[in-house]
N, CA, C and O of each residue as an XYZ file, in Angstrom:
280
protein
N     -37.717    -58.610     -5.008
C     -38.526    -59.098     -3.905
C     -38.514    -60.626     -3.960
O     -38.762    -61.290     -4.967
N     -38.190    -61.107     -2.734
C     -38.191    -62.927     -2.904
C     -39.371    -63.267     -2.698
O     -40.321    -62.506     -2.884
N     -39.474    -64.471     -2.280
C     -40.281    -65.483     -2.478
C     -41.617    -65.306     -1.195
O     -42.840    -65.438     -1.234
N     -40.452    -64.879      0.073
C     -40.808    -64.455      1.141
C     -41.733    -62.866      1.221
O     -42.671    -62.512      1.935
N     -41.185    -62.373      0.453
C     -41.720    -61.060      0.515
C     -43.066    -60.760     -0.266
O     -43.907    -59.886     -0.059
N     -43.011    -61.739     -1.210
C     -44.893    -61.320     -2.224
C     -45.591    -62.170     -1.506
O     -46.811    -62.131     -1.665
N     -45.136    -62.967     -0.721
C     -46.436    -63.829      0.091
C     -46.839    -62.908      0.632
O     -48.050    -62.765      0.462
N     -46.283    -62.025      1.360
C     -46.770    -60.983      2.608
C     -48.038    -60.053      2.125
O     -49.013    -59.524      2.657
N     -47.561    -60.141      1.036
C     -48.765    -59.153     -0.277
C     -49.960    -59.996     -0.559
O     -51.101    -59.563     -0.399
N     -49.650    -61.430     -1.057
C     -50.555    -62.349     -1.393
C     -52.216    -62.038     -1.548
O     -52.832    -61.639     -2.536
N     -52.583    -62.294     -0.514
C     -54.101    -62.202      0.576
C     -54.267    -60.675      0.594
O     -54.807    -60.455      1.678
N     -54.098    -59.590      0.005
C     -53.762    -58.333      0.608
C     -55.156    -57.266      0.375
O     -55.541    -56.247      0.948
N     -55.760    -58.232     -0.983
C     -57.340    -57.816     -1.376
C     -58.176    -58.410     -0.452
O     -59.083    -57.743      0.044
N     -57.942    -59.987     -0.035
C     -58.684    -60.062      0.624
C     -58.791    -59.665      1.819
O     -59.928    -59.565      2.280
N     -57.878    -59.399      2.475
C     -57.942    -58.999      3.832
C     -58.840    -57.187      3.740
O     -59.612    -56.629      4.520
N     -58.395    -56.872      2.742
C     -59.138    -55.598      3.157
C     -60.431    -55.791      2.512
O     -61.212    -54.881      2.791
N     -60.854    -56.589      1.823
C     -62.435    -56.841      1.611
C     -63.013    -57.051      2.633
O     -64.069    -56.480      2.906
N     -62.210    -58.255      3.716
C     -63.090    -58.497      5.127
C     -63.051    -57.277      6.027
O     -63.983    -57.070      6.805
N     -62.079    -56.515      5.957
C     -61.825    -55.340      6.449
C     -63.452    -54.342      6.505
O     -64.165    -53.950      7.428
N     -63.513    -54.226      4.939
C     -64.665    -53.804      4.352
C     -65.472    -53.655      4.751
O     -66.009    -52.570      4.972
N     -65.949    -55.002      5.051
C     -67.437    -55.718      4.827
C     -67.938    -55.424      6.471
O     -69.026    -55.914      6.777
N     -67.174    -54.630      7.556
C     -67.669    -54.417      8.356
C     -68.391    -53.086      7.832
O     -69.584    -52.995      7.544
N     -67.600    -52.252      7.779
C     -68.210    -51.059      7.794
C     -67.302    -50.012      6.215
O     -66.533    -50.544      5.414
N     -67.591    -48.975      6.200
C     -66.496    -48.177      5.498
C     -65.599    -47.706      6.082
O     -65.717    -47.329      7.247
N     -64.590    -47.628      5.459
C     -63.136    -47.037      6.656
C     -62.560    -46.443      4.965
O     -62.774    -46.865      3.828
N     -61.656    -45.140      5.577
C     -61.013    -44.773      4.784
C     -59.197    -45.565      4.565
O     -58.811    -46.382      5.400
N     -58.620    -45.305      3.799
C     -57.245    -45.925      3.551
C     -56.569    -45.868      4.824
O     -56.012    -46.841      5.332
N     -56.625    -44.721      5.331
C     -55.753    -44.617      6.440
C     -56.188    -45.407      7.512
O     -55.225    -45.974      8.029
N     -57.115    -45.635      7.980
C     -58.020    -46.428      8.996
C     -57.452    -48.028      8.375
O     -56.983    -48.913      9.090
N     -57.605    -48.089      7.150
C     -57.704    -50.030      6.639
C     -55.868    -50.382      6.548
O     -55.418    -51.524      6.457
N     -55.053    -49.170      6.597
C     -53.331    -48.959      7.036
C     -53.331    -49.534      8.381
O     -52.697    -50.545      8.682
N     -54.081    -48.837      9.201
C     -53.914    -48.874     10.881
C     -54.400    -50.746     11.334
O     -53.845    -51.639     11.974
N     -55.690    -50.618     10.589
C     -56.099    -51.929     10.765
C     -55.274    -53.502     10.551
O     -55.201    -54.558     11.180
N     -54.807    -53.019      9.458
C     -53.826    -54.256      8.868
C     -52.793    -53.540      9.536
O     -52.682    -52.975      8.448
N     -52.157    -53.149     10.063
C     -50.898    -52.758     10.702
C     -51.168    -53.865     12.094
O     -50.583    -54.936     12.252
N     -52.426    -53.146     13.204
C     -52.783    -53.437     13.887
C     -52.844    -55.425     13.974
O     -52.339    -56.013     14.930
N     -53.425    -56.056     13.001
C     -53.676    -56.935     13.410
C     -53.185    -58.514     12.473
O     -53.515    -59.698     12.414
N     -51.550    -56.930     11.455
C     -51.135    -58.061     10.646
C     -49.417    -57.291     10.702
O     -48.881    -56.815      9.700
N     -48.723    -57.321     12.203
C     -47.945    -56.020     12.241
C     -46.900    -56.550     10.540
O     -47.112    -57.562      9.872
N     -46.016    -55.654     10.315
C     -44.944    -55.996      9.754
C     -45.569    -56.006      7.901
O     -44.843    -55.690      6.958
N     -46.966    -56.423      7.772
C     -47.752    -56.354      6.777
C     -47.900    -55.731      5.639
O     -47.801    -56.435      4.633
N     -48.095    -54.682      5.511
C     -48.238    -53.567      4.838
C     -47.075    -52.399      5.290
O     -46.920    -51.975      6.435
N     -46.185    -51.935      3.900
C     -44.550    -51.117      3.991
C     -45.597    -50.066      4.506
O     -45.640    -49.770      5.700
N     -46.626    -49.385      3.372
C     -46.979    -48.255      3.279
C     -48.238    -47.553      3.612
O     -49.019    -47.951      4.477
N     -48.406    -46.483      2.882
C     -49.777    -46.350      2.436
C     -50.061    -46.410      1.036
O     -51.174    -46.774      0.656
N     -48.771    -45.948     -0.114
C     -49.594    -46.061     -1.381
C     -49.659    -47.826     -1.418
O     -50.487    -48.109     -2.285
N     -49.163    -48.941     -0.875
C     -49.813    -50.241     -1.371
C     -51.451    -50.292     -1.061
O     -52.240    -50.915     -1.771
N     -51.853    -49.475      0.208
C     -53.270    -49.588      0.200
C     -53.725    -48.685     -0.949
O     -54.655    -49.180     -1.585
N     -53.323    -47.528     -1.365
C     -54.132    -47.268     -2.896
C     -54.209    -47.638     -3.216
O     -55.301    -48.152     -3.456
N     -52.691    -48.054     -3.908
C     -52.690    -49.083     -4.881
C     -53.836    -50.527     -4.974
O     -54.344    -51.061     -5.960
N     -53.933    -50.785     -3.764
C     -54.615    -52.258     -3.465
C     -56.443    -51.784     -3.746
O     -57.349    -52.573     -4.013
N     -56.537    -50.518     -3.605
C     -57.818    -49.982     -3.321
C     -58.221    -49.464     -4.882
O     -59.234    -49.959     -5.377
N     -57.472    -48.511     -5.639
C     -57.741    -48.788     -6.738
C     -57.499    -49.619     -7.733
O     -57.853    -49.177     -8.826
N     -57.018    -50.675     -7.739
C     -57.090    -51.869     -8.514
C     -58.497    -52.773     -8.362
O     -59.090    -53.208     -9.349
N     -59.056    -53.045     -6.639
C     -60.027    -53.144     -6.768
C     -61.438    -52.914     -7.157
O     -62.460    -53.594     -7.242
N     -60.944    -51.173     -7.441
C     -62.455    -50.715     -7.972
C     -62.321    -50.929     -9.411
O     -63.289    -51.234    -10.108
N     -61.029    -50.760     -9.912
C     -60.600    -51.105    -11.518
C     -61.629    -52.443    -11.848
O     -62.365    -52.326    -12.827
N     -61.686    -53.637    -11.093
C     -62.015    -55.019    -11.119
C     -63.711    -54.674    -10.695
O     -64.585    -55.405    -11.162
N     -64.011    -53.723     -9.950
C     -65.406    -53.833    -10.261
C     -65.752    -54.884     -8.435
O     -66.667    -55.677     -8.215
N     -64.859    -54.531     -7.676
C     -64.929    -55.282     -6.302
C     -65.668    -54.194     -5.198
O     -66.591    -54.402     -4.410
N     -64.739    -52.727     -5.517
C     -65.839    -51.972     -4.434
C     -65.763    -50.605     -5.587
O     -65.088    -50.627     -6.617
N     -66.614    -49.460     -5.135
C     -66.284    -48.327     -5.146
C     -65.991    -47.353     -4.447
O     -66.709    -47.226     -3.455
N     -65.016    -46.427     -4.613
C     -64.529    -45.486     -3.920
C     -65.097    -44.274     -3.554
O     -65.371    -43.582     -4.535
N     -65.397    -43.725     -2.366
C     -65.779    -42.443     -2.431
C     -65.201    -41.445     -1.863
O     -64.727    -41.607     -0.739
N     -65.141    -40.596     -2.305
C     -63.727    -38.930     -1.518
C     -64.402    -38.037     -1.052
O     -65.080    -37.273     -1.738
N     -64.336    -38.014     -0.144
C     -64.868    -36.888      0.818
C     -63.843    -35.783      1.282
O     -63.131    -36.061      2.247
N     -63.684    -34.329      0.564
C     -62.964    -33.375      1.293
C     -63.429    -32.708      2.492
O     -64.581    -32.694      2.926
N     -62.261    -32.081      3.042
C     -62.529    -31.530      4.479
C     -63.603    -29.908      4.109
O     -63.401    -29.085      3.216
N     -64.569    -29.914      5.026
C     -65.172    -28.649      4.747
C     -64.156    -27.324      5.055
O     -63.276    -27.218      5.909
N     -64.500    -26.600      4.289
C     -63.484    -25.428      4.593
C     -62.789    -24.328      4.054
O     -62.041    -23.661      4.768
């Protein structure tokens, strides 16, 4: 990955902290969001795991899982 390509990553906690701090959104929603309003941004979805559990690792948010009733 060059020089060009980890910048794109850089900011990638913070953006989904401000993301956050509106409301709760699940991974897939904070994918759409940064897709939405950072196109080209984010390859995947596991970088938002990834990005999501590293932050709770650090003690920034916690996670909560909600399965489908059923």
């Amino acid at each position: 990955m060059n020089i060009n390509e980890r910048s794109k990553f850089k900011h990638l906690t913070a953006f989904v902290l401000v993301i956050l701090a509106e409301r709760k959104y699940s991974p897939r929603e904070i994918h759409g969001l940064l897709l939405r309003e950072f196109p080209g941004f984010v390859r995947d979805m596991s970088t938002i795991y990834r990005c999501l559990s590293t932050m709770e690792k650090e003690g920034l948010l916690s996670i909560e899982w909600h399965l489908p009733e059923g």
